[in-house]
Structures are given as C-alpha cells and as structure tokens.
C-alpha positions as CSV (number, residue, x, y, z in Angstrom):
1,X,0.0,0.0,0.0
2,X,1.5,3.2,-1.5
3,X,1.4,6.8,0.7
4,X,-1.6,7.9,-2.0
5,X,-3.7,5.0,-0.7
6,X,-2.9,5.4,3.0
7,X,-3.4,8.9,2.5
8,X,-7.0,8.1,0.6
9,X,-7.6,5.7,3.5
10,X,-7.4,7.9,6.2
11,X,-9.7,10.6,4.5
12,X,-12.4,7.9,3.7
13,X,-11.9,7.4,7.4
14,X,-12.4,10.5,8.9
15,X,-15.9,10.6,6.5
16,X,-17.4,7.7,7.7
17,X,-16.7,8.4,11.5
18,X,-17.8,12.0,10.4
19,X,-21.2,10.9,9.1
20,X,-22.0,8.2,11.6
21,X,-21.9,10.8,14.1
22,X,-24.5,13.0,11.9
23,X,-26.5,9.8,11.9
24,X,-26.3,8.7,16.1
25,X,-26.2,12.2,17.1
26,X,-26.9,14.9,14.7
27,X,-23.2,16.5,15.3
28,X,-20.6,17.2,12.2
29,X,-17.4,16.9,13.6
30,X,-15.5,18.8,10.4
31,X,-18.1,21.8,10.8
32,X,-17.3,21.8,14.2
33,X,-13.9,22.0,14.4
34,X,-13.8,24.2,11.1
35,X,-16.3,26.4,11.5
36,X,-19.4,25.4,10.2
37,X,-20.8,23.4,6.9
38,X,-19.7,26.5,4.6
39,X,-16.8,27.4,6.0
40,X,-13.6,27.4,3.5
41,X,-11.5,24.6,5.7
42,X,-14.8,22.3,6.1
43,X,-15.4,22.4,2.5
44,X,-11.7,21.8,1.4
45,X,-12.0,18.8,4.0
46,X,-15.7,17.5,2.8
47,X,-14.1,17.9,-0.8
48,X,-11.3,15.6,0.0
49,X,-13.3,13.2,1.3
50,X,-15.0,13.0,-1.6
51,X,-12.4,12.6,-3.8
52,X,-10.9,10.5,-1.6
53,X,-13.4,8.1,-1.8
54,X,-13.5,8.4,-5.7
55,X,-9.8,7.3,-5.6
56,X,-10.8,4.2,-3.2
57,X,-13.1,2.8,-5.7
58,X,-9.7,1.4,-7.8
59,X,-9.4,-0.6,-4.5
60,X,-12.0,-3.3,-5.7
61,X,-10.3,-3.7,-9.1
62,X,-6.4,-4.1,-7.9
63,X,-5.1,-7.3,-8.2
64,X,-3.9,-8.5,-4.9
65,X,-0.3,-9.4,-4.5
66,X,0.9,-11.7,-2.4
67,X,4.9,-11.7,-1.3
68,X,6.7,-14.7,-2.1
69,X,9.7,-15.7,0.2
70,X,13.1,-16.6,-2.4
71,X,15.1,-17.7,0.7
C-alpha cells in the first residue's frame, strides 16, 4: 500500500466516523472544528473526502499481490 492509498484511506476514514456521528447524534465533527458546513476549511475537507473516496473505488479492481519468500 502506497502513501496515495494510505493517504485516501485515512480521508475515507475520517468521512465515515464523520457521518456516523450525523447519523447517532446529529453533530458534524468537520463543521465543528472548522467552523461550520460552509466554512472554506470544512469544504476543502468534505471535498477531499470526496475525492478520496473516488480514488478508493480502484481498490476493488487491484489485483492483490501476495509476497513470495526466495530464501
């Protein structure tokens, strides 16, 4: 796993934490801590999310690769 895919990871991450705690409790953590649902930050951050999640899609169509020991 490459530092893109961690990287995509963690954003898809922070998104579903993000929206199960809209769902339980009504409470968006990014707006929060940002400064509300149309602040700047919280849309650069709900953007990335998105697009992070885009990215993670490829995930279900990468052949997986399994390390082979030569010793």
């Amino acid at each position: 796993m490459d530092t893109l895919d961690r990287l995509a990871l963690i954003l898809v991450i922070i998104g579903a934490l993000n929206w199960g705690l809209i769902g339980l409790f009504e409470f968006d953590l990014v707006a929060n801590l940002f400064g509300g649902q149309n602040a700047a930050l919280s849309r650069l951050i709900y953007s990335l999310v998105g697009l992070a999640g885009l990215y993670s899609i490829t995930f279900l169509f990468r052949e997986e690769t399994v390390p082979t020991d030569e010793s």
